[in-house]
C-alpha positions as CSV (number, residue, x, y, z in Angstrom):
1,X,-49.4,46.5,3.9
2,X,-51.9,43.1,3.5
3,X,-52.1,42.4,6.7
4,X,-52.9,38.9,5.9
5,X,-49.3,38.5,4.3
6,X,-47.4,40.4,6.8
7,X,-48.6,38.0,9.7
8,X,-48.0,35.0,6.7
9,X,-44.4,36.5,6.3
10,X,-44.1,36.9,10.2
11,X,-45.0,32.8,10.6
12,X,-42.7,31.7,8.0
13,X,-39.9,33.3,9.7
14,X,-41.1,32.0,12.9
15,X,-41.1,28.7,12.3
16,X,-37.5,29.0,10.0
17,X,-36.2,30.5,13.6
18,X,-37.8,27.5,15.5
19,X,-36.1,24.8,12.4
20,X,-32.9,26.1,13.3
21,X,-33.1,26.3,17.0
22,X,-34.3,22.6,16.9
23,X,-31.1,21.7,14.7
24,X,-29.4,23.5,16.5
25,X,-30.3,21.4,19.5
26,X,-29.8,18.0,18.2
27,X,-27.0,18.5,17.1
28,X,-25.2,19.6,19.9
29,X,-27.4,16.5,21.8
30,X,-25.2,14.4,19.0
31,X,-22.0,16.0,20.2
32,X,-23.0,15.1,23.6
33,X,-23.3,11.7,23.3
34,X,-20.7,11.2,20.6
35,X,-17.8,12.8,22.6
36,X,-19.2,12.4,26.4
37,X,-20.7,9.0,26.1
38,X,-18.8,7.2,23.6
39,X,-18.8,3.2,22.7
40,X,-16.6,3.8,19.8
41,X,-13.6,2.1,21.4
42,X,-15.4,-1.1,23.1
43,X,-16.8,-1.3,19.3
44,X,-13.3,-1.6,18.3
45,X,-11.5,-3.7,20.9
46,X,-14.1,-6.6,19.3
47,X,-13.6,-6.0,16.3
48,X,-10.3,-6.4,16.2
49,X,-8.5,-8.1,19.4
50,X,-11.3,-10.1,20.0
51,X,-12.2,-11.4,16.4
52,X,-8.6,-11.3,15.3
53,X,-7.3,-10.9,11.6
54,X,-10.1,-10.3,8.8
55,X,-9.1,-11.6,6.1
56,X,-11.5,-12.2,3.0
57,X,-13.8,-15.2,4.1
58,X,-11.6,-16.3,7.3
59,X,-12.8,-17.4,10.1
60,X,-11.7,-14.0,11.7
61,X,-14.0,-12.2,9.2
62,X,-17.1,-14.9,10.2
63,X,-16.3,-13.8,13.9
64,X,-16.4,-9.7,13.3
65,X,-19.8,-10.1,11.1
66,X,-21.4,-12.1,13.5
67,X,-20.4,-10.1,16.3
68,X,-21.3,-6.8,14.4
69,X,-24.6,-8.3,13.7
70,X,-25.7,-9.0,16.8
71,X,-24.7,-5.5,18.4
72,X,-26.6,-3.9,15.5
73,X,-29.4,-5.6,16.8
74,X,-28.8,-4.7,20.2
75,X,-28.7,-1.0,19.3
76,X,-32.4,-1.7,18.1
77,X,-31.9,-1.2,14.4
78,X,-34.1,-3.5,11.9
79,X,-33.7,-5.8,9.0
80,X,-30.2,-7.1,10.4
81,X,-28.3,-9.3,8.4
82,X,-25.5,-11.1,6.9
83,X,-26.0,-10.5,2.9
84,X,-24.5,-12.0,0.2
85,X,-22.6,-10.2,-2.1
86,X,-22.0,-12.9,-4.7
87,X,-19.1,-15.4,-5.0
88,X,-15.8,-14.3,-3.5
89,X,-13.5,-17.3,-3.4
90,X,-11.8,-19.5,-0.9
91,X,-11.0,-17.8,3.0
92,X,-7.4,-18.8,4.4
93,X,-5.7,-18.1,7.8
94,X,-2.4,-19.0,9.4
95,X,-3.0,-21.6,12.2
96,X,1.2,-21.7,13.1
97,X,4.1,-20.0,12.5
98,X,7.8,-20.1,13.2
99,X,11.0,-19.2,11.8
100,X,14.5,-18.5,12.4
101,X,17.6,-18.7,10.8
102,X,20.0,-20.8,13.0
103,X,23.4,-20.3,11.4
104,X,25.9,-18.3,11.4
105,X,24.0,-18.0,14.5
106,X,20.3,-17.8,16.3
107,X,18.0,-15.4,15.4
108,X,14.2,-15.2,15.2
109,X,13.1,-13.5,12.4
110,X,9.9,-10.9,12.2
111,X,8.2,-12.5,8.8
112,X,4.4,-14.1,7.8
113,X,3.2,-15.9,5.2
114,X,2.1,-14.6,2.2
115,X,-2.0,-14.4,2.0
116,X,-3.0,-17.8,0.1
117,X,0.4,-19.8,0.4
118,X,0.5,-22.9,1.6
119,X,2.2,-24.9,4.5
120,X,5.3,-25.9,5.4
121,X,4.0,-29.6,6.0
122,X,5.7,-29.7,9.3
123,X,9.2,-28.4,10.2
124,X,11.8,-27.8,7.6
125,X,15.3,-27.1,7.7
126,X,17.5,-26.0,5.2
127,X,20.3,-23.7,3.5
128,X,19.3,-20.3,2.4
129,X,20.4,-19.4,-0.8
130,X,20.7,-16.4,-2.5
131,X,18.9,-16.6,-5.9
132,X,19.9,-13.6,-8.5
133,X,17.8,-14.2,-11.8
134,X,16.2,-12.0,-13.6
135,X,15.7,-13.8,-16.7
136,X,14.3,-17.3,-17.6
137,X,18.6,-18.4,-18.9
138,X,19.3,-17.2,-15.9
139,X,17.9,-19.8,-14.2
140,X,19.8,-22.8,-15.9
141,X,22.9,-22.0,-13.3
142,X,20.5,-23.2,-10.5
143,X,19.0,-27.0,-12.4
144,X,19.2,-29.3,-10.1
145,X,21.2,-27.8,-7.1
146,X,17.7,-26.3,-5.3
147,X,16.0,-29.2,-4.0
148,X,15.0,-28.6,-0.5
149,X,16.5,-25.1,-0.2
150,X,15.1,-21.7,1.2
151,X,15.2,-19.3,-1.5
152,X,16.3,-15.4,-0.8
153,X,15.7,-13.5,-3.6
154,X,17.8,-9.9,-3.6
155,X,17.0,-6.6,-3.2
156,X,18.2,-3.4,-3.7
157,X,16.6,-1.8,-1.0
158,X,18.8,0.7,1.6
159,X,17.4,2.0,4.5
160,X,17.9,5.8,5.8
161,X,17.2,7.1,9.1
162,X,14.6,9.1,9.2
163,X,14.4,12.4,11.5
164,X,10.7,13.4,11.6
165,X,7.9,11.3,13.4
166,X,5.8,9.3,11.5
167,X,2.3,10.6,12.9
168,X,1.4,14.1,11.2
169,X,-1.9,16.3,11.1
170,X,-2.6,18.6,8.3
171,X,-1.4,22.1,8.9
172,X,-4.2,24.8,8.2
173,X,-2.3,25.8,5.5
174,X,-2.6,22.1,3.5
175,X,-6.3,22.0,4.2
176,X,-6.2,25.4,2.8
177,X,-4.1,24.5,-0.3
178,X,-6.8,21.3,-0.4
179,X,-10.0,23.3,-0.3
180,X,-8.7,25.7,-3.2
181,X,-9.8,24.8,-6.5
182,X,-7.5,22.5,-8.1
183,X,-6.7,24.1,-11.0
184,X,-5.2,27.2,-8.9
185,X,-3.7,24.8,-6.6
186,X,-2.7,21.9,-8.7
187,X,-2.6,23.3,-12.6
188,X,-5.5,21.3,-12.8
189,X,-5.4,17.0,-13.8
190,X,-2.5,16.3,-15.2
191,X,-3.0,13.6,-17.7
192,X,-0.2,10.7,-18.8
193,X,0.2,8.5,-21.7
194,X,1.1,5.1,-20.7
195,X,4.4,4.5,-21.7
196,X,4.6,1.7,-24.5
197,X,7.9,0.1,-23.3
198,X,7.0,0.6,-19.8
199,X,4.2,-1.7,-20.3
200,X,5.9,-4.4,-22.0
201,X,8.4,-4.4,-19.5
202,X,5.8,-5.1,-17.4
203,X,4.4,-8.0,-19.4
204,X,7.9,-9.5,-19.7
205,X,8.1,-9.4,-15.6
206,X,4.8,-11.3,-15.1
207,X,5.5,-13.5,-17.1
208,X,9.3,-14.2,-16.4
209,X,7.2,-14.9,-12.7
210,X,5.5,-16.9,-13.9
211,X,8.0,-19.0,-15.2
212,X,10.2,-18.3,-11.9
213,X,7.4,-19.9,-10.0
214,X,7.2,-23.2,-12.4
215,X,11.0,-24.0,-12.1
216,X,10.9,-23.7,-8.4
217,X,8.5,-25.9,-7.3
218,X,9.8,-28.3,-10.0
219,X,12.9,-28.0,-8.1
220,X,11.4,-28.6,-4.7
221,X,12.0,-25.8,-2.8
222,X,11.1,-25.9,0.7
223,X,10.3,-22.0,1.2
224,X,10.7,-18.8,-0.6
225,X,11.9,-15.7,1.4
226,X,11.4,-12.4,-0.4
227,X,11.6,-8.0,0.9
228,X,8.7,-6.4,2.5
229,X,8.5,-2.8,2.7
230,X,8.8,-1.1,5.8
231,X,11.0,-0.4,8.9
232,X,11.7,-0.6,12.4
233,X,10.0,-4.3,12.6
234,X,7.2,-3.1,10.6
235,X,6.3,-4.9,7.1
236,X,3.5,-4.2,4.9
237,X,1.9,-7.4,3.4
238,X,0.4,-9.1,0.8
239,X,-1.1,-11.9,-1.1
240,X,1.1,-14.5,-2.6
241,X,-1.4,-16.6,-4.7
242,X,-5.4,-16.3,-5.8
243,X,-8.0,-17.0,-3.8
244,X,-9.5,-18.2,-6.8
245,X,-11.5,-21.8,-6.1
246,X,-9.1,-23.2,-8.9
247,X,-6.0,-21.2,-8.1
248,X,-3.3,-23.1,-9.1
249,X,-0.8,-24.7,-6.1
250,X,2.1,-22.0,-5.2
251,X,5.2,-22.7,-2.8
252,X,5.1,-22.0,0.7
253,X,6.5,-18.1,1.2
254,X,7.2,-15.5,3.8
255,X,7.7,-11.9,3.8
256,X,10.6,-10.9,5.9
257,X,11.0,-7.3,7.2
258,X,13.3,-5.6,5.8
259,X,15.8,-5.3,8.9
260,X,15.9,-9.2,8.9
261,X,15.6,-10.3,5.5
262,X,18.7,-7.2,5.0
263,X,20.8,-9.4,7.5
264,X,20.4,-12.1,5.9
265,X,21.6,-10.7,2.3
266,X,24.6,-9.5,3.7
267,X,25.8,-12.7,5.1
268,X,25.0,-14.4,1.9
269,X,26.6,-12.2,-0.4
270,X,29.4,-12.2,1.9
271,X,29.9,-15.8,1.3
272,X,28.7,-17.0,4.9
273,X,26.8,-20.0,5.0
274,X,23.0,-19.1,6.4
275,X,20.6,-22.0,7.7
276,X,17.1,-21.9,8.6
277,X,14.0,-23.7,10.2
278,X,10.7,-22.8,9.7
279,X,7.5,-24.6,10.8
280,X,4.2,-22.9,9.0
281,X,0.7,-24.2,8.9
282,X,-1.9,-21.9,7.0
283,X,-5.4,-23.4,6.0
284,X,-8.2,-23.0,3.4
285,X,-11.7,-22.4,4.1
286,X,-13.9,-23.1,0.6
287,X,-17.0,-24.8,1.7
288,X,-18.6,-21.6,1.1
289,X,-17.1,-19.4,-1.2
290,X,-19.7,-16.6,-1.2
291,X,-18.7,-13.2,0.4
292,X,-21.2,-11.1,2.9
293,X,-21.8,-7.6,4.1
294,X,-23.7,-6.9,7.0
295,X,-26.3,-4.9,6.3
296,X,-29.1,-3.3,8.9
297,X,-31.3,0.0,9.1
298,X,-33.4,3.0,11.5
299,X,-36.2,2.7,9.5
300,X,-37.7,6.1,8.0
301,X,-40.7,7.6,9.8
302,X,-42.0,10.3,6.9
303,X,-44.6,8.6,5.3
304,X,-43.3,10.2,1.8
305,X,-39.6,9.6,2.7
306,X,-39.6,6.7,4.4
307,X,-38.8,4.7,1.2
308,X,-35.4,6.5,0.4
309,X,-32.6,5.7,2.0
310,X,-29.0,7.7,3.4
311,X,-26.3,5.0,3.7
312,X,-23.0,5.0,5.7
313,X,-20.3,2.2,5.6
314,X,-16.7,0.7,5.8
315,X,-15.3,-2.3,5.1
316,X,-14.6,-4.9,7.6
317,X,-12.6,-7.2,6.3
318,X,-8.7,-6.7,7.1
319,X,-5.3,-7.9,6.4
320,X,-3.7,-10.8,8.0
321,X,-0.5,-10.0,9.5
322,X,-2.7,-7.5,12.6
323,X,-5.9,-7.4,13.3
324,X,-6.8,-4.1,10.9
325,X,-7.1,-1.6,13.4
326,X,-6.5,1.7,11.3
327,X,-7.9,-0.4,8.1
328,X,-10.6,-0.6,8.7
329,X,-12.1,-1.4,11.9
330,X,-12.2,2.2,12.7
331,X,-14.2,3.3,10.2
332,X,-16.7,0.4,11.0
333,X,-16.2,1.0,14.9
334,X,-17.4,4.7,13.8
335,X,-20.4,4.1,11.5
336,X,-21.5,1.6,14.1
337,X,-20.9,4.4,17.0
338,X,-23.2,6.7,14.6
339,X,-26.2,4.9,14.4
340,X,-26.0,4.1,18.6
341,X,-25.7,7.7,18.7
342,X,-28.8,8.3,17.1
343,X,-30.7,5.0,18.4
344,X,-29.2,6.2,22.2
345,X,-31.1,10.0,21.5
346,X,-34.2,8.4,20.2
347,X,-34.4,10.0,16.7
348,X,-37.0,9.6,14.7
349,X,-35.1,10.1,11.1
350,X,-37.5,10.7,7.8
351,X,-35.6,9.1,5.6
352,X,-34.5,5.2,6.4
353,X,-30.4,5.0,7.7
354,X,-28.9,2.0,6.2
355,X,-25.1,0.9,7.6
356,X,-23.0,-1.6,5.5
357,X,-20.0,-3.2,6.5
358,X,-18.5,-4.2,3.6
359,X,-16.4,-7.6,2.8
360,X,-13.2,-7.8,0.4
361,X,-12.7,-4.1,-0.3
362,X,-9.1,-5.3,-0.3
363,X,-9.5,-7.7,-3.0
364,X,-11.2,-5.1,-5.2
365,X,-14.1,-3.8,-3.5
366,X,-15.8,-6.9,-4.2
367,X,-18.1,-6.4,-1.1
368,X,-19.8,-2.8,-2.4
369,X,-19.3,-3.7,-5.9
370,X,-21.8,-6.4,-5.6
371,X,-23.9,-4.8,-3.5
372,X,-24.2,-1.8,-6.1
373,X,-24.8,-4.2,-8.6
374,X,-27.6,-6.0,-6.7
375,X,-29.7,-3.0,-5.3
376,X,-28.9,-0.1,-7.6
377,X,-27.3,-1.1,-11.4
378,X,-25.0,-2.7,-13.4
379,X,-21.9,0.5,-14.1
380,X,-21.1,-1.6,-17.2
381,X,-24.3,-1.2,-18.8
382,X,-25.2,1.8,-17.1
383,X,-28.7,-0.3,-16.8
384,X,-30.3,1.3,-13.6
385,X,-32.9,-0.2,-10.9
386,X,-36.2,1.5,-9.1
387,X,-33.6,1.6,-6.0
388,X,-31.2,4.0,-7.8
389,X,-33.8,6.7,-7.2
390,X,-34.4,6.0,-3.9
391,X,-31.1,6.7,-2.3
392,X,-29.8,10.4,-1.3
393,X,-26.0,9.8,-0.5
394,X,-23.6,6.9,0.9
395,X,-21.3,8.3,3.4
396,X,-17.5,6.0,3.8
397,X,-14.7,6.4,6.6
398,X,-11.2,4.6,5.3
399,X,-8.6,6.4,5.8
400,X,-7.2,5.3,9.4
401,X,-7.8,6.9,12.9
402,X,-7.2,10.5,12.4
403,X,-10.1,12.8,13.2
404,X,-12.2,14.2,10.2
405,X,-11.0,17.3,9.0
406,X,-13.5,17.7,6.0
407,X,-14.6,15.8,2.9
408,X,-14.2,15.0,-0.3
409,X,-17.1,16.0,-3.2
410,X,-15.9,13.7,-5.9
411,X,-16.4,16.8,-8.1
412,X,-19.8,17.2,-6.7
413,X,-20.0,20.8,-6.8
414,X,-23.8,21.2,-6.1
415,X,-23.5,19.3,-2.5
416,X,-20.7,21.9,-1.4
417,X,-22.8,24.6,-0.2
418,X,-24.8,22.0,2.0
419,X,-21.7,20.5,3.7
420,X,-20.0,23.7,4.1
421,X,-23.1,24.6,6.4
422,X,-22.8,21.4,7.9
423,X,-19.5,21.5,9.1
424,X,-19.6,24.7,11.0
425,X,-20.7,23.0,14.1
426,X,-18.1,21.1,14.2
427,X,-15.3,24.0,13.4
428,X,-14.2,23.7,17.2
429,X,-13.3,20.1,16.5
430,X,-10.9,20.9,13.6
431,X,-13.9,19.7,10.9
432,X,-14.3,22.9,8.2
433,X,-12.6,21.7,4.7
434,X,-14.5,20.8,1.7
435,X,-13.3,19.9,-1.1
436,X,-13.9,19.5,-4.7
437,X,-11.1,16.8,-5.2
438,X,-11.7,13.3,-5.7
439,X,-10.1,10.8,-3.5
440,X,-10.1,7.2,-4.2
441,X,-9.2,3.5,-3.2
442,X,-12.0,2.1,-1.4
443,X,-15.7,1.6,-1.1
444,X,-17.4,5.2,-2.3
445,X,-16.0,4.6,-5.3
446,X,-18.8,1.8,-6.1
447,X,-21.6,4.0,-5.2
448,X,-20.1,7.1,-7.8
449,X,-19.5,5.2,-10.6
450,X,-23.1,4.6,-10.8
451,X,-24.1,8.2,-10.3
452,X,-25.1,8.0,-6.8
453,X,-23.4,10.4,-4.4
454,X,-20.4,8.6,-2.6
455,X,-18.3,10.7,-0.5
456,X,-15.2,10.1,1.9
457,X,-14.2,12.4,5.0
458,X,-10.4,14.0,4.5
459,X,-8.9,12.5,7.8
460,X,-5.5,13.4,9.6
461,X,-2.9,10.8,8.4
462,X,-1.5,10.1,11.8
463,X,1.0,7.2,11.0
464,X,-1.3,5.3,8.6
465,X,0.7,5.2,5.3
466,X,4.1,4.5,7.4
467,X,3.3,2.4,10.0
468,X,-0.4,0.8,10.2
469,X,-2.1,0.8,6.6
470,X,-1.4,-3.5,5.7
471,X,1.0,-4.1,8.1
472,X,1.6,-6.0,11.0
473,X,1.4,-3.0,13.3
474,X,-2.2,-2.3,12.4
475,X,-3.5,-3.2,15.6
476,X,-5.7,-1.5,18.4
477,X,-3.0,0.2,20.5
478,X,-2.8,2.4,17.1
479,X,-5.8,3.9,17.5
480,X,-7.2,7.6,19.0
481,X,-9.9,7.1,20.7
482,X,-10.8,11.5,20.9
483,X,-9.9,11.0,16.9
484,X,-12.7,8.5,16.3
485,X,-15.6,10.3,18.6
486,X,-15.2,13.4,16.9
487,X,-15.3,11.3,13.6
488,X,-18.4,9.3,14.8
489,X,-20.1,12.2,15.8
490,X,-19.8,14.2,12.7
491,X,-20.8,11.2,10.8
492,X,-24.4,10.7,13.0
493,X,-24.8,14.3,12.0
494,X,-24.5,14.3,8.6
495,X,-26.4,11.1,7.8
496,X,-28.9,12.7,10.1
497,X,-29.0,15.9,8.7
498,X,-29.2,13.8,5.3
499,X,-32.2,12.2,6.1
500,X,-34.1,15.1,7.4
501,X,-33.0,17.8,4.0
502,X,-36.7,18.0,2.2
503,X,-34.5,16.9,-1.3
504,X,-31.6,14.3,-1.8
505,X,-27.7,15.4,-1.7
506,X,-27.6,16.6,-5.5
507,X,-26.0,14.0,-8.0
508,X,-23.7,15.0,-10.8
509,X,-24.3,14.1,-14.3
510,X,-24.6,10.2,-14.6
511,X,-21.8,8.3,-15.4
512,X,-21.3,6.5,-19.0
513,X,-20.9,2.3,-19.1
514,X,-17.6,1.0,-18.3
515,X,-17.4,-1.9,-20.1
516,X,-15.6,-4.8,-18.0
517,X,-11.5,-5.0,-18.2
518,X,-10.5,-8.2,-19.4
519,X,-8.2,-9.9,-17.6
């Protein structure tokens, strides 16, 4: 044997023993300070009871970014800062709000405005009537008889007891079922064609609304009551009109939960005369109609890979009814707790760590869109910049307060293998399921289109679909404080780990243009 490659061999396998003992060792110093030493909930107590409802370009929204920029700051990362993202549109918030009906008796009723409706212009008083029209003749009936009236419009809506909680983990054997292939699991994608009729059914409805919507503010109603989703005093919420600079002028309108606004349809159709009052007062915010992410980084120390970058991110912004707790102040509150983590240990990362909180992912991920689009390429062209070379992977958390039980490749099959490892640490904290699947919905989704590799953790579903996600339950109390340090600690190991692999997370194939939808 050369003895000059045996003692070669030997100090190769040496120093691979010594790599891993050293990972090894930081990342259990992660786990340490993730789980043991945790400011994940303080995080979140300002970002939501303290800055309030984030709505697109409120004044909430102002408060979390300004706050989140200065505790970024704190934690000692650089190049803090409020960025635009382009123009957004106007911000609104509700300054007042009361309602009740008041006969057949008293009754406060659970309701809030609609995102982007208007006021009340002081108190109001008025019949409630029960408005059944589904067509644009239907609505002759009601000429001239609505003036000053609170309109109810019907549903069908019936609501069952249900006999399970609403908070549920994945078994093993879903995560199982998840991790398999999808063609053995699913039958692989199962593609529809959209149904002609179906779609001009759809058309018809719009614009039947849109008509709806002319007659009654020629009418002069005072408020329009209509069904949200949900149960037990929970509603899920909306917008009600554009936040378009030249949006045109909509009626005042409330969603009422269902309980309530049920109550109310049964007296009606009973024939029993309802009244209401209501005083709302919402406002519009347009002096600056630009939309901002705040953006700051741990700079790189390799002096070949200090130019690329790892991102991680969530979007900040909320909607109005709660202060967006589960969406999606928890998935800021972790990506904020995962870069302390790795300020707090004193890492020195080779590759730069860049954190985004992202603005209007509600609206249509406007606030990663236009980030995308500004640092890395325009996905309808497909035209790419220098910086599209320079990033390894963006990392997202939006999908509520349940731990991380794996993630998602977006069909990334090459980046499996890497995870996979990554995970195992983390097995004794219920984190070991990769899979191939896509997921969608929020802010990854920017970063893959363009062909850079955007992933989102699979996270325990807790309550979030039934009882947080949009409604006006989503507040702090909702969230699991051991759910979101195990979540911020996995996540300040992979984007460390990320940083530190010698070559970037492998990409798939790059995407083709997607020519803009017209609208």
């Amino acid at each position: 044997m050369n003895k000059k490659l045996f003692l070669t061999g030997a100090f190769a396998s040496i120093m691979a023993l010594t790599s891993i003992a050293q990972d090894a060792a930081i990342t259990q110093r992660i786990k340490d300070e993730g789980l043991n030493k945790s400011k994940v909930m303080e995080t979140a107590f300002y970002l939501t009871d303290v800055s309030g409802p984030r709505l697109s370009n409120s004044p909430g929204l102002e408060r979390a970014e300004k706050w989140a920029v200065e505790k970024l700051k704190s934690y000692g990362l650089k190049n803090v800062k409020l960025e635009p993202l382009g123009k957004f549109g106007k911000g609104w918030e509700i300054e007042k709000y009361y309602a009740a009906f008041t006969s057949p008796y008293y009754h406060n009723i659970i309701a809030s405005s609609k995102a982007w409706t208007p006021s009340t212009n002081g108190p109001i008083k008025g019949e409630v009537v029960l408005m059944k029209a589904d067509s644009l003749p239907d609505l002759a009936q009601y000429k001239g008889k609505l003036k000053g009236k609170i309109i109810l419009t019907p549903t069908t809506a019936i609501l069952a007891t249900t006999f399970k909680s609403d908070g549920e983990r994945y078994t093993e054997e879903e995560l199982a079922t998840m991790a398999a292939p999808a063609s053995a699991a699913t039958g692989g994608q199962r593609g529809g064609q959209r149904d002609p009729a179906a779609l001009g059914r759809l058309i018809k409805l719009r614009e039947f609304r849109t008509q709806l919507s002319a007659f009654l503010k020629e009418e002069g109603i005072a408020l329009i009551l209509t069904y949200a989703r949900g149960t037990h005093g929970t509603f899920f919420t909306s917008n009600g009109a554009s936040y378009a600079e030249d949006a045109p002028s909509v009626l005042p309108e409330l969603e009422v939960s269902s309980e309530d606004f049920l109550r109310m349809q049964r007296l009606l159709v009973a024939g029993i005369r309802v009244e209401m009052e209501a005083d709302i007062k919402t406002k519009f915010f347009d002096k600056d109609l630009q939309g901002y992410n705040v953006i700051g980084e741990i700079l790189g120390t390799d002096p070949n890979l200090k130019n690329e970058v790892v991102m991680l991110g969530g979007h900040l912004d909320s909607w109005h009814a709660a202060t967006g707790a589960t969406d999606n102040a928890a998935g800021c509150a972790v990506m904020m707790e995962a870069v302390r983590i790795i300020q707090a240990l004193s890492l020195k990362p080779k590759r730069t760590i860049r954190i985004a909180l992202w603005s209007s992912e509600e609206q249509g991920l406007y606030g990663s869109r236009g980030y995308v689009a500004q640092h890395f390429g325009d996905r309808t062209t497909m035209q790419l910049k220098p910086e599209h070379e320079k990033i390894s992977a963006y990392y997202n958390l939006d999908n509520g307060s349940g731990k991380i039980r794996g993630i998602y490749l977006q069909g990334n099959e090459a980046a499996g293998p890497i995870f996979t490892q990554w995970l195992k640490p983390f097995a004794d904290l219920g984190a070991t399921t990769v899979t191939t699947r896509n997921t969608g919905g929020t802010d990854h989704q920017s970063f893959d289109a363009l062909g850079i590799p955007g992933f989102q953790f699979i996270q325990d579903g807790l309550e979030y679909n039934t009882r947080t996600h949009h409604t006006n339950e989503d507040t702090y109390d909702r969230l699991i404080a051991d759910d979101l340090k195990q979540a911020a600690t996995i996540l300040a190991s992979f984007v460390y780990n990320t940083s530190e692999r010698i070559e970037k997370i492998p990409r798939k194939e790059l995407p083709k243009a997607q020519p803009p939808v017209a609208r």
